[in-house]
C-alpha positions in Angstrom: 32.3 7.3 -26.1 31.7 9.2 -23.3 28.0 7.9 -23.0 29.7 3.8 -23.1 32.1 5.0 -20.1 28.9 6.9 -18.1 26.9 3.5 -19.0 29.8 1.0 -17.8 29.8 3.0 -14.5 26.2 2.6 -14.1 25.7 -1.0 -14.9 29.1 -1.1 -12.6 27.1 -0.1 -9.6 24.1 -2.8 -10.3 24.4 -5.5 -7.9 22.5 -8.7 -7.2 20.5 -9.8 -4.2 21.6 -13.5 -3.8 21.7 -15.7 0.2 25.5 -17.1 -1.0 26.5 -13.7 -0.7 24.6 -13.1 2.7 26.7 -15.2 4.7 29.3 -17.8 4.9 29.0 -20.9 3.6 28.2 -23.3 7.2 25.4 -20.8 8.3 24.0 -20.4 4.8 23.5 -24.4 5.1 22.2 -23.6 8.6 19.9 -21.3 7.6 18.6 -23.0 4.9 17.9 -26.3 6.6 15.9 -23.7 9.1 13.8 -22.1 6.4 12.6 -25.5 4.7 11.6 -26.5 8.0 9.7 -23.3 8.8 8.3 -23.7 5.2 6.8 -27.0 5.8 4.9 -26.2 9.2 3.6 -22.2 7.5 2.2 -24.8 4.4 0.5 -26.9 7.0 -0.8 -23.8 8.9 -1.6 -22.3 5.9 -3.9 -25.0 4.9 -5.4 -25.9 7.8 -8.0 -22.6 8.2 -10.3 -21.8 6.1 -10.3 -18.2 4.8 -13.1 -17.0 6.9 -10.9 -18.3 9.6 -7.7 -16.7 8.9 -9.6 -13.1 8.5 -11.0 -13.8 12.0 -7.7 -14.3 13.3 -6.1 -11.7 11.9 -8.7 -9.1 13.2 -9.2 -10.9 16.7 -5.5 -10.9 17.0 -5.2 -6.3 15.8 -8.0 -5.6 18.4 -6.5 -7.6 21.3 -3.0 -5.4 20.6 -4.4 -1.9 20.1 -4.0 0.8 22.9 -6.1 1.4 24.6 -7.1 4.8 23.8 -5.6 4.9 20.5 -7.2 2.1 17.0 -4.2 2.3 15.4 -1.7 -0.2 14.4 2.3 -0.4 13.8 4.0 -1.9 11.1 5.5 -4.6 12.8 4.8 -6.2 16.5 7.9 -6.5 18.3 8.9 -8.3 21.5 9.3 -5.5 23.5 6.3 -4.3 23.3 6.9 -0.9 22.2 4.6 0.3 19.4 5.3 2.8 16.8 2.1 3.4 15.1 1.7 4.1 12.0 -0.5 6.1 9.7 -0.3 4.6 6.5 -0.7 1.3 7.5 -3.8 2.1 9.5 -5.2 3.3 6.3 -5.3 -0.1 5.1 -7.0 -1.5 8.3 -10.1 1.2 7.8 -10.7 0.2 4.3 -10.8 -3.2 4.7 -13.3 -2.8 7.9 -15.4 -0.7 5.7 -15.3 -3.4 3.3 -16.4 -5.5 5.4 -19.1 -3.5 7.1 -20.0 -3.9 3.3 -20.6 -7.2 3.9 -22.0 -7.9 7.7 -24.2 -4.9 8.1 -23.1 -5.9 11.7 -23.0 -3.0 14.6 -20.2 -3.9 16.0 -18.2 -3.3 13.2 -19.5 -0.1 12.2 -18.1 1.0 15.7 -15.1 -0.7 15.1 -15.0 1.7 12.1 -15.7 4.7 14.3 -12.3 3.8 16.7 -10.3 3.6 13.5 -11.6 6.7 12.0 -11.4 8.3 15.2 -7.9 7.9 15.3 -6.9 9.9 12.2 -8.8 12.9 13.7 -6.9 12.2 17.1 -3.4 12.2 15.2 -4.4 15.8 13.0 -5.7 17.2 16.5 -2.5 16.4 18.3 -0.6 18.2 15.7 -2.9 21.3 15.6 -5.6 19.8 13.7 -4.3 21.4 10.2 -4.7 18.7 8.0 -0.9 17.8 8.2 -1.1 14.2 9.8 2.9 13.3 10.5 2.8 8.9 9.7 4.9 7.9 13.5 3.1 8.0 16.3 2.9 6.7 19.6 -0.1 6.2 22.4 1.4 7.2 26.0 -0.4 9.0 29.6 -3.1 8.7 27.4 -2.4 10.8 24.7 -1.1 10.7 21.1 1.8 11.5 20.8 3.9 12.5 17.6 7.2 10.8 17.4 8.6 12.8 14.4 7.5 15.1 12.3 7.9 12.6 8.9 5.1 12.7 6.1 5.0 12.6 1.9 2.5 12.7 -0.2 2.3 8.9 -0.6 0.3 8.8 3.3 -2.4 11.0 1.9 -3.2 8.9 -1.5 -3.4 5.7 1.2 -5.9 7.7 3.5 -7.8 9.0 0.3 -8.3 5.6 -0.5 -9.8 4.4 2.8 -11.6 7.5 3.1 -13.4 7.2 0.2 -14.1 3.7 0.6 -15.8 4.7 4.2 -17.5 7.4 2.2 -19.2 4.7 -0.5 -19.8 1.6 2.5 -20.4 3.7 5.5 -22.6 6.4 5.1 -23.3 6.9 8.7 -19.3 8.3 8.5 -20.1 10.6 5.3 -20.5 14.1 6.5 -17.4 13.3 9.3 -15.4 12.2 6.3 -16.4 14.6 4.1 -15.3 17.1 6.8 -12.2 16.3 7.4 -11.4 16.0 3.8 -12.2 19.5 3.6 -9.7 20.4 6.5 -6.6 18.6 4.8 -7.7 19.9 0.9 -7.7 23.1 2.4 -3.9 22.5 3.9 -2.8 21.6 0.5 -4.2 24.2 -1.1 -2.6 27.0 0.6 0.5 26.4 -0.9 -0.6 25.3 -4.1 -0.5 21.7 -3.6 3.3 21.6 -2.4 2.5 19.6 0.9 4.0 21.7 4.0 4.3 20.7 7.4 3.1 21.9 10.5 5.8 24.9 10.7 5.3 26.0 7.1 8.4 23.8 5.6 8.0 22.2 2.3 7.9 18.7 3.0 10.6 16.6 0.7 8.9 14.9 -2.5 5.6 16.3 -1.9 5.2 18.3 -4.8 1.9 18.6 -6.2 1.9 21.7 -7.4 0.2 21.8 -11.2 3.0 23.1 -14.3 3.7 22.1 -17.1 7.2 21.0 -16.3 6.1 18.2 -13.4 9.2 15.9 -14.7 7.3 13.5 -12.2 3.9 11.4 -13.6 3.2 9.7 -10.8 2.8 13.3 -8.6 0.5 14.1 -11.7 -1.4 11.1 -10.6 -1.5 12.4 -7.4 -2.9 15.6 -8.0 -5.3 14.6 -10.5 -7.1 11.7 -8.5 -6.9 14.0 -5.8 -8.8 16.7 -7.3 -11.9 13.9 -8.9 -12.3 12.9 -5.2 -12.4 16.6 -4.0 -14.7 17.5 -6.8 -16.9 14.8 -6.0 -17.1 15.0 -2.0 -17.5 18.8 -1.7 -19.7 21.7 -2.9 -20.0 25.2 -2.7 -16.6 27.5 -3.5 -14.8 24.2 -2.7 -15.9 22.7 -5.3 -15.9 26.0 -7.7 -12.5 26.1 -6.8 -11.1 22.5 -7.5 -13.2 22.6 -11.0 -10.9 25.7 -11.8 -7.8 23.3 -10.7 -9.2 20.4 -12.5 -9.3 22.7 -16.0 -6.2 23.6 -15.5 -4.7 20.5 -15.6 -6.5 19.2 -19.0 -5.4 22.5 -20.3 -1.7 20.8 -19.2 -2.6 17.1 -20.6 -2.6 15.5 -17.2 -5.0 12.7 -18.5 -2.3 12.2 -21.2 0.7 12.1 -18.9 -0.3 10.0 -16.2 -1.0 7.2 -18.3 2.4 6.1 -18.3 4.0 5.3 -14.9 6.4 2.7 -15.6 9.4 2.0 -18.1 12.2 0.2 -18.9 15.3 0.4 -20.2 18.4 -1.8 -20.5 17.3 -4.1 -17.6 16.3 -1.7 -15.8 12.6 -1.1 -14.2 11.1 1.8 -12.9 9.5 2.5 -10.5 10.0 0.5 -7.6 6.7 -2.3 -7.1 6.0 -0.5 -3.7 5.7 3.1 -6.2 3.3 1.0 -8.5 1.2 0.1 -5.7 0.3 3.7 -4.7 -0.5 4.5 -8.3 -2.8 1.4 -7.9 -4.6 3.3 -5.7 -4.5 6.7 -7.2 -6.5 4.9 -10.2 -8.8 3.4 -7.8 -9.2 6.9 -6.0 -9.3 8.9 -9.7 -12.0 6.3 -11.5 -13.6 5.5 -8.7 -14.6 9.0 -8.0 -15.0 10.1 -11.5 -15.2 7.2 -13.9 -13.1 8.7 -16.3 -11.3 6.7 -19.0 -8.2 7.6 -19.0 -7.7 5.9 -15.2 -8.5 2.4 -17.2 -5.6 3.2 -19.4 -3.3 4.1 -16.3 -4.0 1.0 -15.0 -4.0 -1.6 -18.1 -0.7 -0.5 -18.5 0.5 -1.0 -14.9 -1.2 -4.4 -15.2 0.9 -5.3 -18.9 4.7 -3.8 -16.9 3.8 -6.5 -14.1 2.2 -9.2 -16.6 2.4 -12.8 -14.6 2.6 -10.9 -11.2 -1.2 -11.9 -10.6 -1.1 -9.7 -7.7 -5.1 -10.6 -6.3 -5.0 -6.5 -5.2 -4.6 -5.0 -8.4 -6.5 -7.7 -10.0 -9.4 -6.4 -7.8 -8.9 -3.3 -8.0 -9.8 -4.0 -12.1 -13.0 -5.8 -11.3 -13.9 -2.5 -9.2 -12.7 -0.7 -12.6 -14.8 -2.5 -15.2 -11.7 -4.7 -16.5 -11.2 -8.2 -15.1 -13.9 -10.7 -14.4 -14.6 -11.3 -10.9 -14.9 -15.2 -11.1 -11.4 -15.3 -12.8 -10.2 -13.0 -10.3 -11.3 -14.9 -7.7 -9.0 -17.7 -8.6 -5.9 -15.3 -8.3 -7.6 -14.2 -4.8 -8.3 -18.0 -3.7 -4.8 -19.0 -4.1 -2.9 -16.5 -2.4 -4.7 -16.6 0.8 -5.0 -20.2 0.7 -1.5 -20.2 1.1 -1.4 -17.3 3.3 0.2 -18.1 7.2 -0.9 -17.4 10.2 2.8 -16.7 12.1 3.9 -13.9 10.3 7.3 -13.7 12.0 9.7 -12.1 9.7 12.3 -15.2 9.2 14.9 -15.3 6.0 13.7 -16.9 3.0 15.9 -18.5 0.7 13.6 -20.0 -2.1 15.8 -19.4 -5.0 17.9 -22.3 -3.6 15.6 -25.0 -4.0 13.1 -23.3 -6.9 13.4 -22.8 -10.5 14.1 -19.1 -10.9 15.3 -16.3 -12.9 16.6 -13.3 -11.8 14.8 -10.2 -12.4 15.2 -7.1 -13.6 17.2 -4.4 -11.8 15.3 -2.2 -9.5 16.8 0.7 -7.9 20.3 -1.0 -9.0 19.2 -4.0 -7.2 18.1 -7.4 -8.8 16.7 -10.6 -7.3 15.7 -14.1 -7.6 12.1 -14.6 -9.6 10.2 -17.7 -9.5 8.9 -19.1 -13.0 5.6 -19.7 -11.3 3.4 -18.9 -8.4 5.4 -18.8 -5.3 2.8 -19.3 -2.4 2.6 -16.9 0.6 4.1 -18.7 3.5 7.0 -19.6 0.8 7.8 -15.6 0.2 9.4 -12.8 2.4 7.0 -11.7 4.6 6.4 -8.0 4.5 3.9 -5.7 5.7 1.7 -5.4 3.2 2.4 -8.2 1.0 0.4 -6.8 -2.3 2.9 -3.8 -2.5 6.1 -6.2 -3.5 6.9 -8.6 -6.2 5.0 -11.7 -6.1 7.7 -14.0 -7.6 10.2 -13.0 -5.2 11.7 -15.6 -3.2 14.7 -14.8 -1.0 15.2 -11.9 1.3 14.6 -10.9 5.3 18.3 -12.0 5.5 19.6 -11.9 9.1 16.4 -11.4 10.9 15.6 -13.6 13.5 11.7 -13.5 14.1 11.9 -11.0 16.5 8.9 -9.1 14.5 5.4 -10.2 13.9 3.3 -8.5 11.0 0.3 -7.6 11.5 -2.2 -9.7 9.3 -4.3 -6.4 7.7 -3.0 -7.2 4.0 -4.8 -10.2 4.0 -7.4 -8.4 5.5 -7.7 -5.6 2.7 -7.5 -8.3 0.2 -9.9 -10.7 1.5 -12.8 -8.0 2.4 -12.7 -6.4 -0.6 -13.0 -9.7 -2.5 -16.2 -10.2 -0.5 -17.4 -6.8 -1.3 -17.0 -7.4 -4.7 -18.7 -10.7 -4.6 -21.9 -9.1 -2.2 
C-alpha cells in the first residue's frame, strides 16, 4: 500500500510539455500562424545551399564573431553583443576543424586548429594553469577572463574527445596535446579522480573516484574511457601508474557495469538524451583509444534505447566503431543537413499542432510531443548542439523571441566527420 501511495505521488508530479498550455488561446493562434510561416522560408533556406555551402557558412560566419585574442565560441549569439564563452562547446568546434583538416590538408586550417587549441591552454593558464579549466569565460583588455568558477566532469569527456581527435588528424599538435593531457590527468589524480577546483573544493557530481559502490555507471564510463586514452597517450610512470588504475577497475567489473546506461520503467526514461550524448562520446573516447569490446556493447545498447532516433552523430560514431555501414549512414547524415537552416534564431516551435505525434516518454518528470517520422531540422527546436536532444521532438523554445542566434558548429561536427569517414 504504501509503495501505490509513494507511486501515485510520483506519477502526480509528471507533467506534459504541450503549446495549449504555454499561452492563451489568441496568442497561441498568433504564434502559430508565425511558426508556419518561419517554417516555410527555413525549408526554402534549407534547400537552397548545398552542404558544402552551408559548412562554409557556418565556419565563415564563427571566425568573423570570435575575439579577437581569444578562438573560442559562446553558446548562443545575442544582440547585445556580449559573449559568454564557453568551453564545452568550443570542444565541438576543434574536433570538427581537425576533422576537417582530415580532409583539406589545407594550411590555413591547421592554423585555424592552432587558435582553437590555443585557447584551451589560455583558459587553464588564466586559472593557474592546473588542469582545472572552469566552462564560462569571457575575452576583455585583452585577457581571459573567468566569469565563474563552474565545471563537472561532463567538460572534460567533451575536451577528451576533441583532443583525441587532434591527436589522430593533427599530428603536428601531438606532443602539445599529449602535454597538456598530462597536466589535467595529473589534476585528477591527486585526489583520486574526484574532480576539485582551483581552491581544493570537490566540485559537485564530479566523482570519479574508482569503488565498488559507484551507484553511478555513466561516471564508470567516465573513468574508464578516461584511463584507455591516458594509457594510450602517455608513457613512463604515467603510464605505469594508470595500468595499475586500469586493473583495478576490471578487478571491480567496470567493463560489465558501464554497459548499461539507460533504463526504463513505468514510462519513465533515464537518463536525459543530453546524458546519452556524453556517453556517446565516452565510447568513442574508450574504443577509440583502446578497441576494446565491451565499448561496442555500451553503445549497441544506447543505439536499441533510442531505436528510430537516427541521430546521424551517433550513427557515425558506429561507423568509426566497426558497427553501421557508412553508405547507409550516409543517408541518415544526408537528410538531416539537407534540411538543416541557415538562421538559427531560436523561435518557438509548435509542430505537434499540425504533425502526427505521440507523446513520449517521461524524462526528468517531463514528457513531450514525438513525431511518428522524421521531423526535418528547420522544423525542430533549435538548440545548440542539435545531436544531443531528441530527434522527434517538435514543440518547445516557448516565449523566445529570436533574440539568440546559434552558432552553426553541430552541423559542423556532423558534417566533417562524415567526410572524414568517407576520405
Amino acid at each position: 500500500m504504501r509503495y501505490l501511495i509513494l507511486l501515485s505521488f510520483f506519477f502526480s508530479a509528471c507533467q506534459v510539455i504541450d503549446p495549449v498550455d504555454q499561452y492563451e488561446a489568441k496568442q497561441l493562434k498568433s504564434e502559430q500562424d508565425q511558426f508556419l510561416e518561419r517554417q516555410v522560408r527555413l525549408k526554402k533556406e534549407a534547400e537552397s545551399h548545398n552542404l558544402e555551402e552551408k559548412a562554409a557558412y557556418f565556419e565563415t560566419n564563427i571566425k568573423q564573431r570570435l575575439p579577437a585574442g581569444l578562438a573560442m565560441i559562446p553558446k548562443v549569439y545575442t544582440e547585445s553583443g556580449k559573449q559568454e564563452l564557453r568551453v564545452d562547446l568550443n570542444c565541438q568546434l576543434l574536433a570538427a576543424m581537425a576533422f576537417k583538416y582530415d580532409v583539406t590538408r589545407d594550411e590555413k586550417d591547421l592554423e585555424f586548429i592552432k587558435k582553437l587549441f590555443n585557447s584551451f591552454i589560455q583558459v587553464d593558464a588564466a586559472n593557474g594553469m592546473d588542469g582545472y579549466l572552469p566552462v564560462k569565460v569571457k575575452y576583455d583588455d585583452e585577457r581571459t577572463q573567468i566569469l565563474n568558477n563552474e565545471c563537472h566532469e561532463n567538460v572534460y569527456v567533451q575536451l577528451f574527445f576533441a583532443y583525441q581527435i587532434v591527436y589522430d588528424k593533427v599530428p603536428q599538435l601531438r606532443e602539445e596535446i599529449r602535454q597538456h593531457l598530462e597536466v589535467i590527468f595529473r589534476h585528477f589524480m591527486k585526489n583520486n579522480f574526484t574532480l576539485h577546483d582551483q581552491h581544493d573544493q570537490e566540485v559537485p557530481y564530479s566523482d570519479l573516484s574508482p569503488n565498488a559502490w559507484q551507484v553511478y555507471n555513466n561516471r564508470r564510463l567516465s573513468l574508464i574511457s578516461m584511463i584507455d586514452l591516458g594509457r594510450r597517450c602517455f608513457g613512463g610512470e604515467l603510464r605505469a601508474e594508470l595500468e595499475l588504475i586500469y586493473l583495478q577497475l576490471l578487478n571491480l567489473s567496470y567493463p560489465y557495469f558501464v554497459q548499461r546506461q539507460t533504463y526504463r520503467s513505468f514510462g519513465l526514461e533515464f537518463p536525459t538524451h543530453s546524458s546519452s550524448w556524453l556517453n556517446y562520446l565516452k565510447t568513442y573516447n574508450g574504443y577509440n583509444a583502446s578497441g576494446s569490446s565491451f565499448y561496442k556493447k555500451t553503445f549497441q545498447n544506447l543505439e536499441k534505447f533510442y531505436k528510430g532516433q537516427n541521430n546521424p552523430f551517433s550513427q557515425l560514431i558506429g561507423v568509426k566503431m566497426e558497427l553501421y555501414d557508412l553508405e547507409e549512414v550516409s543517408g541518415v547524415v544526408k537528410q538531416s543537413l539537407e534540411s538543416f537552416p541557415l538562421d538559427l534564431r531560436q523561435f518557438p516551435t509548435f509542430g505537434s499542432m499540425n504533425r502526427d505525434h505521440k507523446l513520449g516518454r517521461y524524462v526528468k518528470l517531463k514528457a513531450q510531443n514525438e513525431s511518428r517520422e522524421f521531423v526535418p531540422v528547420y522544423a525542430r527546436p533549435l538548440e545548440s548542439i542539435e545531436w544531443k536532444h531528441n530527434q522527434l521532438r517538435l514543440d518547445g523554445n516557448f516565449n523566445s523571441k529570436g533574440t539568440k542566434t546559434f552558432t552553426g558548429v553541430d552541423y559542423l561536427i556532423v558534417y566533417w566527420m562524415w567526410q572524414s569517414l568517407k576520405k
